[in-house]
C-alpha positions as CSV (number, residue, x, y, z in Angstrom):
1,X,-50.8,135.8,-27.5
2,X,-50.4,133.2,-25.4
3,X,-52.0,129.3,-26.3
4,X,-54.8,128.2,-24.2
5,X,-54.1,126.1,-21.6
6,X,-55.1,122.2,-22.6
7,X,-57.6,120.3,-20.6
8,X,-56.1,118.2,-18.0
9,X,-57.3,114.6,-18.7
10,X,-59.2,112.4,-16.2
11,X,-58.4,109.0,-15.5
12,X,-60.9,107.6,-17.5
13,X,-58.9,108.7,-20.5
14,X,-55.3,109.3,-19.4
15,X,-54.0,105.7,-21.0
16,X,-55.9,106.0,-24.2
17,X,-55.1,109.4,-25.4
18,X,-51.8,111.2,-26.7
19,X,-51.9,114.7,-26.7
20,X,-49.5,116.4,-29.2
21,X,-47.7,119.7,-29.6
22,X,-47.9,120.5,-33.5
23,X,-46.6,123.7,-34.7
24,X,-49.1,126.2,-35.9
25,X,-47.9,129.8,-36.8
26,X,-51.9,130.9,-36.9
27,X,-52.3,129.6,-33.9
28,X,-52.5,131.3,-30.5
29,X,-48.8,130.6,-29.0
30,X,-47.5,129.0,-32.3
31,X,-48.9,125.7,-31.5
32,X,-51.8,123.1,-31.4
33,X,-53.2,120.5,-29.6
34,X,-53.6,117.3,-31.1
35,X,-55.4,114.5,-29.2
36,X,-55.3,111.2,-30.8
37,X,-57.0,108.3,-28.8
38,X,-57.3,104.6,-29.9
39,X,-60.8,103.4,-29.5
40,X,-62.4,100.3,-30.6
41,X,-65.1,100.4,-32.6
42,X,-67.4,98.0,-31.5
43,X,-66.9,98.9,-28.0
44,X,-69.5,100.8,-25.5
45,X,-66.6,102.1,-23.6
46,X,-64.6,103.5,-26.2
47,X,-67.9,105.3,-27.4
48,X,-68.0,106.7,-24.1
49,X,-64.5,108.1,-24.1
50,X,-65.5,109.7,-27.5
51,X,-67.4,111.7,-26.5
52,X,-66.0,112.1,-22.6
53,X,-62.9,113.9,-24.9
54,X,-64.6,116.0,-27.7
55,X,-66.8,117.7,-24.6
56,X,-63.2,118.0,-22.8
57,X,-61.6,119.8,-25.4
58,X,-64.1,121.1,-28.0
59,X,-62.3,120.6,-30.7
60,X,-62.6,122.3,-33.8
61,X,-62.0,119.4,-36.1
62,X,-62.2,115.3,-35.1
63,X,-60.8,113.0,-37.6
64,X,-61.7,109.7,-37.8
65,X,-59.1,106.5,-39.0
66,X,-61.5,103.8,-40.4
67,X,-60.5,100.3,-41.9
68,X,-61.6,99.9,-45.7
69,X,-63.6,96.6,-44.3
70,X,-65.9,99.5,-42.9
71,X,-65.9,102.2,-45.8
72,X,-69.5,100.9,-47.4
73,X,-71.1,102.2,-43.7
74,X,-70.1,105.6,-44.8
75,X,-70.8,105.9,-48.4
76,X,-73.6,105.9,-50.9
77,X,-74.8,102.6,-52.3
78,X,-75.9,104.3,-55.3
79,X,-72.9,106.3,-56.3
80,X,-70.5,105.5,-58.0
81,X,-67.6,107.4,-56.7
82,X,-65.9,106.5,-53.4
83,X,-64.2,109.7,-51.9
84,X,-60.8,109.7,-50.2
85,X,-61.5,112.0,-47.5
86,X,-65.1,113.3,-46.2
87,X,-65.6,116.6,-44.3
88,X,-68.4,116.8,-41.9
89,X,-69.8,119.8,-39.6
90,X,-71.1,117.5,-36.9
């Protein structure tokens, strides 16, 4: 079967996101998309373009890259442990 057809991008996002062609033998076509787009965090826009490209695409999975000066937003005060990588349905 054939791989879906990726979004085209608007203008809003065309300069801050790469799209890229990984190989994927379970995937329809052999292939999937991956869109990476540099955002700032502190920015209104970039928030915006967040979510302008996960209603685009739909995406079955977003990862997010976050400095270590930022880490104690994410974690438990109380614990402990610090994990390395955190999965999350929404």
């Amino acid at each position: 079967s054939q791989a879906p057809q990726a979004p085209e991008l608007p203008p809003s996002l065309r300069n801050n996101v790469a799209c890229l062609q990984v190989p994927n033998k379970e995937a329809p076509g052999g292939s999937t998309e991956v869109y990476v787009l540099g955002m700032s965090h502190v920015s209104k826009q970039s928030v915006d373009q967040v979510k302008e490209l996960i209603r685009l695409v739909e995406p079955e999975v977003v990862g997010v890259e976050l400095c270590k000066d930022r880490l104690p937003l994410l974690i438990n005060a109380e614990s402990d442990t610090t994990p390395n990588i955190w999965h999350c349905r929404k």
